[in-house]
C-alpha positions as CSV (number, residue, x, y, z in Angstrom):
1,X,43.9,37.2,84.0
2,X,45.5,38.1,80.7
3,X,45.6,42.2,82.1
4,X,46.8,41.5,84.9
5,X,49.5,39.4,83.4
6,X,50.0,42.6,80.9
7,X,50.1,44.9,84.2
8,X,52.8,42.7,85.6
9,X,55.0,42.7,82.2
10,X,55.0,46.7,82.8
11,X,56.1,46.5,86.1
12,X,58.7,43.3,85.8
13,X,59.7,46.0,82.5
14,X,60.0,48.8,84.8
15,X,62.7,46.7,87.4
16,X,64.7,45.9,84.2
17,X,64.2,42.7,84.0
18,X,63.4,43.4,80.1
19,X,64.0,39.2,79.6
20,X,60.9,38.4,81.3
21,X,59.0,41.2,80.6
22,X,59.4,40.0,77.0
23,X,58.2,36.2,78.1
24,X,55.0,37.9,80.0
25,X,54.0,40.0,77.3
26,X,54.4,37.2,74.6
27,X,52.2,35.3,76.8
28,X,49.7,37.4,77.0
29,X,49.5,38.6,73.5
30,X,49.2,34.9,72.3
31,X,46.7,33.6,74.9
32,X,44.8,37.5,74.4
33,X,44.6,36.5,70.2
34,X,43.1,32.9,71.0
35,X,40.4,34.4,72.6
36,X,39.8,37.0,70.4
37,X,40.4,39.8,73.0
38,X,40.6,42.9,71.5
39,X,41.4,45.0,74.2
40,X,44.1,42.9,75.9
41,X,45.7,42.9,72.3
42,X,46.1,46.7,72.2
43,X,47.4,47.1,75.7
44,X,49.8,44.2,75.0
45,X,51.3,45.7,71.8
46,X,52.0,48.4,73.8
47,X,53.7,47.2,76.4
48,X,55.7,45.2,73.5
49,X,56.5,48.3,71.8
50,X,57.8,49.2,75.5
51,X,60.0,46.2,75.8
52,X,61.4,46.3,72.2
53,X,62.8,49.6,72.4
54,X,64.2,48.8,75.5
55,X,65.9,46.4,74.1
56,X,67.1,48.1,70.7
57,X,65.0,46.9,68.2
58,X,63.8,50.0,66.9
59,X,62.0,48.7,63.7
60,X,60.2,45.7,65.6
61,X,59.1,48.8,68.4
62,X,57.8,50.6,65.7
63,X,55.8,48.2,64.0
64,X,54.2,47.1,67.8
65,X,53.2,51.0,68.9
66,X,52.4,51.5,65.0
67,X,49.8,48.2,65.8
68,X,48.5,49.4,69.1
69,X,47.6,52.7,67.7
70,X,45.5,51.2,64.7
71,X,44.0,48.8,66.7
72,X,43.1,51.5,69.0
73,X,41.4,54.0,66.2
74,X,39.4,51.0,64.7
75,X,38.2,50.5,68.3
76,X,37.6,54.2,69.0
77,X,39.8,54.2,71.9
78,X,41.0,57.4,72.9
79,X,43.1,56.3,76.1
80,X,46.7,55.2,75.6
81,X,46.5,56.9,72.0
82,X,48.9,59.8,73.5
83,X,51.3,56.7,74.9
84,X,51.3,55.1,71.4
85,X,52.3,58.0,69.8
86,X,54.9,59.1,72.1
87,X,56.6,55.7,71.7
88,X,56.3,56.2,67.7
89,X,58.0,60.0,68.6
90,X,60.7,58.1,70.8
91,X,62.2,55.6,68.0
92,X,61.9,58.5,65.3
93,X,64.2,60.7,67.6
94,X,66.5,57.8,68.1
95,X,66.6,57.2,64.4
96,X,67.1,61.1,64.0
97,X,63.6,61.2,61.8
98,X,62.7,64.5,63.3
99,X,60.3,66.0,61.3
100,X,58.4,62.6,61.5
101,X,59.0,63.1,65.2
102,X,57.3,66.4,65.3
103,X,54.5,65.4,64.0
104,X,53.9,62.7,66.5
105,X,54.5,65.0,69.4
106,X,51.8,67.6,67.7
107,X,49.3,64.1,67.8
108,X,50.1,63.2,71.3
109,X,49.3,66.7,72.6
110,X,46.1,66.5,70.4
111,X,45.1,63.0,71.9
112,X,46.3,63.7,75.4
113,X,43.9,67.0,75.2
114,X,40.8,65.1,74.6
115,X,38.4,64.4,77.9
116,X,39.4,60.8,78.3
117,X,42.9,61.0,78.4
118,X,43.6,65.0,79.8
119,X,45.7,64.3,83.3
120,X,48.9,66.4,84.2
121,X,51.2,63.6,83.8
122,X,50.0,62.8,80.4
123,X,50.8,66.3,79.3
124,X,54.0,66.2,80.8
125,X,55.0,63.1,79.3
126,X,54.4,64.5,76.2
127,X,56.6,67.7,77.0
128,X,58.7,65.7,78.2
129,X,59.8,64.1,74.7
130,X,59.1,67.3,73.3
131,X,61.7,68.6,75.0
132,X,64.0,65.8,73.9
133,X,62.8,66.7,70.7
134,X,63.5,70.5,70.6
135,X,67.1,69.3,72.3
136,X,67.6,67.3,69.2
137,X,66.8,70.0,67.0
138,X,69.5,72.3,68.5
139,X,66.4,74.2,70.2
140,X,68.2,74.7,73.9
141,X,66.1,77.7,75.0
142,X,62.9,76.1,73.9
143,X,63.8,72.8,75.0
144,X,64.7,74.4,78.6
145,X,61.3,76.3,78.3
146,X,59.1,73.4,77.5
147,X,61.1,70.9,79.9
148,X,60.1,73.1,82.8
149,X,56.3,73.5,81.9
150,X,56.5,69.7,82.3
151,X,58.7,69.7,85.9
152,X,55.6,71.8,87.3
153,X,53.0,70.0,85.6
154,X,54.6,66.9,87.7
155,X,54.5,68.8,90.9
156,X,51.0,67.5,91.7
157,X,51.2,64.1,90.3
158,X,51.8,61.3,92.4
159,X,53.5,59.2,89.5
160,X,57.0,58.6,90.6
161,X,57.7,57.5,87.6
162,X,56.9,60.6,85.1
163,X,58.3,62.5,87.9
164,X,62.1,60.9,87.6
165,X,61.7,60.9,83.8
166,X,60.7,64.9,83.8
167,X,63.3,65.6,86.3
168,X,66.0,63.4,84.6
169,X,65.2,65.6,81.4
170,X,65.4,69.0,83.0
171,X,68.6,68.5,84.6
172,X,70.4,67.1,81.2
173,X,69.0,69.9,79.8
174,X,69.9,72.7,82.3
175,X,73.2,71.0,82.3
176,X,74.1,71.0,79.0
177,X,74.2,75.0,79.9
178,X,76.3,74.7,82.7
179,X,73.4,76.4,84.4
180,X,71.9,75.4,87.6
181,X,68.7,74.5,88.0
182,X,65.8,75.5,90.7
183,X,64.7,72.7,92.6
184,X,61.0,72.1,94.0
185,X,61.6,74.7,96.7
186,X,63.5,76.8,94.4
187,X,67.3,76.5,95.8
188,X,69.6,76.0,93.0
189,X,71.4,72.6,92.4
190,X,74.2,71.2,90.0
191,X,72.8,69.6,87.4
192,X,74.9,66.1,88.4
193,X,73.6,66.4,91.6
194,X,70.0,66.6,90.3
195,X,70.7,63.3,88.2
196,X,72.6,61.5,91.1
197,X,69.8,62.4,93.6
198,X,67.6,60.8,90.9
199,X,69.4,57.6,90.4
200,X,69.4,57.1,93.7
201,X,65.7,57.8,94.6
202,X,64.5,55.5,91.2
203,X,66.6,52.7,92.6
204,X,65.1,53.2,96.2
205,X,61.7,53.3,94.2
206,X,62.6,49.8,92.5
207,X,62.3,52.1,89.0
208,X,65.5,50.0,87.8
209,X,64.5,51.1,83.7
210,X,64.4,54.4,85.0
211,X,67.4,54.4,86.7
212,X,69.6,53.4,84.1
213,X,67.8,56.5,82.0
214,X,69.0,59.2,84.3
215,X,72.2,57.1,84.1
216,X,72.3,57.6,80.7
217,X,71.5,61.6,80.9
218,X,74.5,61.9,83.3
219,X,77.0,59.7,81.1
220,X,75.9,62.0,78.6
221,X,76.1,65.1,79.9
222,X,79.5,63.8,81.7
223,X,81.0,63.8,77.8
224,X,79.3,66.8,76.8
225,X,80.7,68.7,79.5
226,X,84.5,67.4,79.5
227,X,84.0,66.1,83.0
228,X,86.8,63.7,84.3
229,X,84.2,61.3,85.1
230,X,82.3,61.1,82.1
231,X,84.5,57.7,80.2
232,X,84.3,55.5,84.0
233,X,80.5,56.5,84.1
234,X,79.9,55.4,80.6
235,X,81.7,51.9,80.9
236,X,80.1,51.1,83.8
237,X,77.0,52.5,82.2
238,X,77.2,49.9,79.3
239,X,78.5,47.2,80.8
240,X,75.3,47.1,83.7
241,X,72.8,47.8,80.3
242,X,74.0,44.9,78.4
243,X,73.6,42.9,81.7
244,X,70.3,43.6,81.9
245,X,69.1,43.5,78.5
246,X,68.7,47.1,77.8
247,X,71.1,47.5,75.1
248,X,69.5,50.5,73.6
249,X,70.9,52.3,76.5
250,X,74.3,50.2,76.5
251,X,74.6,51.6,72.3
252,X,74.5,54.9,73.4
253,X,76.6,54.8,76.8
254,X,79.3,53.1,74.8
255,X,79.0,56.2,72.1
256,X,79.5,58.5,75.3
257,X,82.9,56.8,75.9
């Protein structure tokens, strides 16, 4: 009972309701740590971690992957290590900790490499915020390059959700360059495009967290490139954030204004 409330918290995070995704998760964690369950303890730190950087609170996110992750090694758990440390690489980017950053991204692919944990979409998660990464570091040829190792690692997988997240990455990065970028069949398309097409399609999808992050790519690269668009997109961008809780987003939509 307490996974499958954890499993719900994901998915109620993953609508944006980030409110009672919290309340779930909490829950859990407390009823998990009265039994002495272990295992439920890990997965819901994660999912905390999740939740908390979602909602901007960078240090408590920290310390809740940072928790997962040790409670994992004492446990000898390789699955979820990669996710752990990929949420640890997310708040160091956001704090612009870099080289920490790196060094994260170097374990995920190390953890996401071992036999437990090796699927496509794990890799190209992890390219993915590598990408993000390499963006960060002024890197835009190897961010483009590693960005599309992870678009046709996510070819094959049927997770919708690493799909959008890939796809939302390529196109901000493509875009940045003013270049277009090759689509599944390999016909060119506007980067905007891409990103609209993806809001869309994550909304359909009920990926409402998701949603808002390819928002948030297009707000950006709306600024970056000048576009008439880009201060309308932003407002609207933070306002709908802070509605929903995900003021992470809403900090950096306003900064896009």
């Amino acid at each position: 009972a307490i996974n499958s409330q954890i499993e719900l918290a994901t998915t109620t995070r993953l609508k944006g309701d980030v409110k009672t995704a919290r309340e779930l998760v909490d829950d859990a964690l407390s009823r998990g740590r009265a039994l002495q369950n272990s295992a439920s303890e890990i997965d819901g730190l994660a999912v905390l971690g999740d939740v908390l950087y979602d909602t901007g609170d960078r240090q408590a996110a920290r310390e809740a992957y940072a928790a997962s992750l040790d409670k994992r090694t004492q446990a000898g758990e390789g699955l979820g290590r990669a996710e752990n440390l990929l949420g640890l690489a997310r708040v160091a980017i956001e704090e612009q900790r870099l080289a920490e950053a790196e060094v994260q991204v170097a374990a995920a692919f190390a953890a996401a490499a071992t036999p437990v944990a090796r699927t496509a979409e794990t890799e190209a998660l992890v390219r993915e915020v590598e990408a993000r990464l390499l963006l960060a570091r002024g890197r835009r040829a190897d961010a483009r390059a590693t960005v599309e190792r992870a678009f046709e690692l996510t070819q094959t997988a049927e997770n919708k959700r690493v799909r959008i997240a890939v796809e939302s990455a390529r196109a901000f990065i493509y875009g940045l360059e003013g270049a277009s970028l090759p689509d599944a069949s390999g016909e060119p398309m506007v980067a905007e495009r891409a990103l609209e097409a993806l809001i869309v399609e994550s909304q359909h999808l009920g990926l409402v967290t998701a949603s808002f992050e390819a928002r948030l790519d297009l707000a950006r690269l709306s600024r970056a490139r000048g576009l008439p668009s880009a201060n309308a997109r932003a407002t609207a961008l933070a306002h709908d954030a802070v509605a929903r809780g995900l003021l992470r987003i809403a900090a950096h939509a306003r900064s896009a204004q």
